[in-house]
N, C-alpha and C positions, 0 to 999 in steps of 0.2 A: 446894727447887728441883725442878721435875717432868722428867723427860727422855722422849721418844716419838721414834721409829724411825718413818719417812712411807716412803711405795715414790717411788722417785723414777723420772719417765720420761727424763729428759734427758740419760742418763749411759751413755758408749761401753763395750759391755760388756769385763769385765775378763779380764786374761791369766792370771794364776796364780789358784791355787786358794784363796787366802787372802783374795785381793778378790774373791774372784767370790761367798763368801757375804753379803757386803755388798755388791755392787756395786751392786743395784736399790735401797738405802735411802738416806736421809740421817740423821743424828740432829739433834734440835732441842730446846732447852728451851722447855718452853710456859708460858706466863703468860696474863693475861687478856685481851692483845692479840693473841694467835696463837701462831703457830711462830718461833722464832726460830733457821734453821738453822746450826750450829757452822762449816761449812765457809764462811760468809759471813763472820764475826766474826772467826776467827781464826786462823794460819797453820797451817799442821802441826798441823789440827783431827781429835781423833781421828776415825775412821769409823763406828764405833761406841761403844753404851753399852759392850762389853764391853773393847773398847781403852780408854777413858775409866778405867774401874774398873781397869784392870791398870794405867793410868799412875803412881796413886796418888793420897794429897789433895791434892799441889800442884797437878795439871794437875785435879782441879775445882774448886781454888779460884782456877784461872785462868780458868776456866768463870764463876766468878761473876764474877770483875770485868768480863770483857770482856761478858758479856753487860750487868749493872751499867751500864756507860760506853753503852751501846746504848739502855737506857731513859733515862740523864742525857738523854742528844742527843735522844732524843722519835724512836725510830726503833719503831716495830712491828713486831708478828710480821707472817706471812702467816697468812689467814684460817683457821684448821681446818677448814673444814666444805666447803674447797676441795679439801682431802689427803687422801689414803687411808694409813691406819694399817698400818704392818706388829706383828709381836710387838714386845711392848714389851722382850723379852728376847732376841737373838741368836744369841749362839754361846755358851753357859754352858756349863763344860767338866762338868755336872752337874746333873740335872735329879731333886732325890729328893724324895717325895712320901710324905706322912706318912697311912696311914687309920687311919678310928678314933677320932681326936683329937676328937672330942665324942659326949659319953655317947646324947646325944638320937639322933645317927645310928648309932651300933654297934646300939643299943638297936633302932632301927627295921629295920635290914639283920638283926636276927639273928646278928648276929655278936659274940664277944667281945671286949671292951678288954683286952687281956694287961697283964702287966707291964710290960714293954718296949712300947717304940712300935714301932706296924705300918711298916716302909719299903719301898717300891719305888721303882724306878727307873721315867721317863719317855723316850722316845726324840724325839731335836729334832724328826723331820717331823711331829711333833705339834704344834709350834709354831704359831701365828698371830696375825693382830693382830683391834684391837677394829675391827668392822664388817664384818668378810669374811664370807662363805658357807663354811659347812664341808658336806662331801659325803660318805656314805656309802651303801653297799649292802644294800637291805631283804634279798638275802638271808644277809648275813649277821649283823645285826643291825634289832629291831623293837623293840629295847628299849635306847633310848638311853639315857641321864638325864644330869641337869645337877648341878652341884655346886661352889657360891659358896665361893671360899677365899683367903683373906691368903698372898699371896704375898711370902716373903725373898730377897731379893738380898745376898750375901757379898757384902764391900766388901775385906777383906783377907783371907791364909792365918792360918786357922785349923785349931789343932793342939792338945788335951788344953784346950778353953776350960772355964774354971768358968762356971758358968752367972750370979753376978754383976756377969761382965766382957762376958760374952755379947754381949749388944745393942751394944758399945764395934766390933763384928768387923762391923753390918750396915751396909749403902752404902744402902741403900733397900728400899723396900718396891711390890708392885703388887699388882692385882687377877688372881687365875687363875679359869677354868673348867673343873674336871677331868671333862670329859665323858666317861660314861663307858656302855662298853656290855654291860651286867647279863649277858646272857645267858649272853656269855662267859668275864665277871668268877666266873661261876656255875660254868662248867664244866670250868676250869682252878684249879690248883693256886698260879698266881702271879697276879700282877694288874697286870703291866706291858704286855701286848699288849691289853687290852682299854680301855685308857684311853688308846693312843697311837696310835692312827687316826691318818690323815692329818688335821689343823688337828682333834682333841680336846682340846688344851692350848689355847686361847686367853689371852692376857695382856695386859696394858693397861688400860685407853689411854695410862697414863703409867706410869713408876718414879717413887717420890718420895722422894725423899732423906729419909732418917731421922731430921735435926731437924727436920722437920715433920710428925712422930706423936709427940708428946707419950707416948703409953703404948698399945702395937701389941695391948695385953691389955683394951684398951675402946671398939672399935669396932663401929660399927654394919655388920653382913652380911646380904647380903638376894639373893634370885631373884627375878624376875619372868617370866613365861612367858606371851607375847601378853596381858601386861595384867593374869596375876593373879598378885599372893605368893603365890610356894609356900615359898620360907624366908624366916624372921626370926628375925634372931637375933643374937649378940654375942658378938665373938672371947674375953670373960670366957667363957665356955662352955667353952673347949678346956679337954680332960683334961691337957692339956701345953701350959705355956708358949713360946713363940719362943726365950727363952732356955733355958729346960731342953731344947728340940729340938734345939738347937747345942749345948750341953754333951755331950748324948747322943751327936751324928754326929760330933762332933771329936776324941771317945773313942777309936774303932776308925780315924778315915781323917782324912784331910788337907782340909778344905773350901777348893775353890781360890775367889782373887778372881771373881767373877761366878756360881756355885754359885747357882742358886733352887731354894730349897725350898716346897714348895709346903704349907701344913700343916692339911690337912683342913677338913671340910664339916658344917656343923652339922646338923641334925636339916629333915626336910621334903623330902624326896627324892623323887622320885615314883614310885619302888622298891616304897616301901613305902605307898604311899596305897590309898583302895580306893573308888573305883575307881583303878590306877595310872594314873599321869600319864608318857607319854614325849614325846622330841622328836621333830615329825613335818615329812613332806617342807613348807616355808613357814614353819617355826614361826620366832618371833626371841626368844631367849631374851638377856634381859639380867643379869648377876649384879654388885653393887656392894658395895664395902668404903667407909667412912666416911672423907674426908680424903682418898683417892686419886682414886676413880671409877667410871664404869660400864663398864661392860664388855659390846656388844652382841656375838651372833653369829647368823650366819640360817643356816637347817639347808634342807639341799638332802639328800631321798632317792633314789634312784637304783632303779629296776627293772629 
């Protein structure tokens, strides 16, 4: 089952502060007839994916039948290509971001694969969905880049997981773009403010529930940038499995329900090309994982 976050226009804006970070979305399951939006379907429909995922499995496998009973009856989605995408991810009480996680990209940055896996944290207003403009300031960054990555979505708390229960803990999986901008990545110590610009997280276009990837450790990942591959490659690549990444984070902290880990970028960066490749004010960079989807973003630079 795939689920997407649309902006919704029709919706009187909200009083408390809990609705108010959902109040422009709706969530919808998508299939090949469209959007199917939750608050159509069914009563006391969550508001969000991340309400959904704290309900538990019963309220998505209420998800499935109702929507289920909606295709019996020969009811359609609305059209996609009619909606605007918000992040495929919302309010996740935890945004940790794995680098390093393939040998091809440490290797081309320069930088070391330690023992331990690389982690930072990401900040939400780096969130957005697939097909927005993200916007930033040449002067303070002229060296963007892009960076195709499998994205995990916790589905339950997880605490001290072994890593062959691991996968048993995820709700789904999406497509991230850990956009990220080098120069300051360079000149700082951590590497959380450089990758969490306003809309440098991009995610999307859908979550997709986790029995529908067979094995999250054999897909195909790829960039494209106005038309040309700059990555190819396949999440067998990672130094660290999905599950050895949640064994490791569940170690030291509590991974709450909706938690996206976001777990590195294979080899092909434009960091490291020569001549370098960055993202320029027009550019539309699309990054796609296998099974889920693509993932467009249009890059607006500002003077």
């Amino acid at each position: 089952m795939k689920f997407a976050h649309f902006v919704a226009t029709d919706r009187p804006a909200a009083s408390d502060a809990a609705h108010r970070a959902t109040a422009d979305v709706r969530l919808a399951v998508v299939d090949d007839t469209g959007a199917h939006f939750l608050d159509e379907l069914l009563d006391d429909a969550p508001r969000d994916l991340q309400e959904l995922i704290e309900r538990g499995p019963a309220e998505l496998e209420r998800v499935r039948s109702h929507v289920g009973n909606a295709r019996t009856g020969g009811i359609t989605g609305e059209p996609i290509d009619t909606l605007v995408h918000a992040s495929a991810v919302l309010r996740p009480p935890t945004i940790l971001a794995v680098g390093l996680n393939y040998s091809a990209h440490s290797t081309e940055l320069n930088l070391k694969t330690d023992n331990a896996p690389t982690i930072f944290g990401l900040w939400a207003n780096s969130l957005t969905g697939h097909g927005a403009t993200t916007t930033w300031p040449a002067e303070i960054s002229e060296q963007v880049d892009y960076e195709a990555e499998l994205g995990v979505v916790i589905g339950k708390r997880a605490v001290d997981v072994a890593s062959e229960d691991a996968l048993d803990y995820v709700f789904g999986y999406t497509v991230v773009n850990d956009i990220t901008a080098r120069n300051v990545q360079y000149s700082e110590a951590q590497w959380s403010r450089c990758k969490s610009f306003d809309g440098f997280t991009p995610t999307g276009p859908v979550v997709v529930t986790a029995d529908e990837i067979q094995d999250p450790q054999d897909l195909h990942i790829s960039t494209v940038l106005d038309g040309v591959t700059l990555q190819d490659s396949s999440t067998s690549h990672m130094v660290r499995s999905v599950a050895t990444l949640i064994e490791h984070l569940s170690g030291s902290a509590t991974l709450l329900p909706g938690t996206l880990i976001s777990t590195g970028s294979p080899g092909g960066a434009g960091y490291s090309r020569d001549p370098q490749v960055f993202l320029t004010d027009g550019a539309t960079v699309t990054v796609a994982v296998e099974g889920i989807g693509r993932l467009t973003t249009h890059c607006r630079v500002t003077v």
